[in-house]
N, C-alpha and C positions, 0 to 999 in steps of 0.2 A: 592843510590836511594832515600833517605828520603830528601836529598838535595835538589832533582829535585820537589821530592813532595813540599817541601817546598816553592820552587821558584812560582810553577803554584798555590800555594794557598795565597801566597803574591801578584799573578798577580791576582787573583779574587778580593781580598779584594780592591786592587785599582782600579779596574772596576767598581764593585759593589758601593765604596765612591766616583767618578768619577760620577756615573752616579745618584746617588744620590745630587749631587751639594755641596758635601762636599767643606769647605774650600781650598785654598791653601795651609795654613799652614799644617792643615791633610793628605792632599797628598806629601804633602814632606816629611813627617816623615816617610809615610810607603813605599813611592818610596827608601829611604835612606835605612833601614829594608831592602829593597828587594836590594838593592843594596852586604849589608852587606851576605843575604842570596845567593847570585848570585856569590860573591866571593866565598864563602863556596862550591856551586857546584862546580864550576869549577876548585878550588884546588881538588874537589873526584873524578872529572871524567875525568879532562883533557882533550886535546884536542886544538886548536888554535881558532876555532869559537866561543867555551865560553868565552874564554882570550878574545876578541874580541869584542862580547857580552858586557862584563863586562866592559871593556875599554871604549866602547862606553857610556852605563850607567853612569860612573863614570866620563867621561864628561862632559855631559848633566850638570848631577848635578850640577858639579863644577861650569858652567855657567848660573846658578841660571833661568834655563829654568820654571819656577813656579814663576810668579809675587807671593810675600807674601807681 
């Protein structure tokens, strides 16, 4: 559970720096953060939708969806 807490308060803070017109560079750090925190759930709770989730996540990324 602290996981998931984790996850939905790594999803605020890039909302909140999002919508505040933070850099690029700052939303990629804490997208990555939430990336690394999103693996962590979904190794505690299992399931195919977080694999999934996380997969999807961790391509994005890879494909440098964040002009910096």
């Amino acid at each position: 559970m602290d996981e998931a807490r984790s996850v939905l308060e790594r999803l605020e803070r890039v909302r909140a720096l999002d919508g505040a017109g933070a850099e690029p560079g700052e939303l990629l750090v804490e997208l990555r953060a939430l990336l690394a925190e999103a693996e962590n759930w979904a190794a505690a709770e299992g399931g195919d939708a977080g694999e999934r989730a996380v997969a999807r996540l961790r391509d994005s990324l890879a494909h440098d969806m964040i002009a910096v």
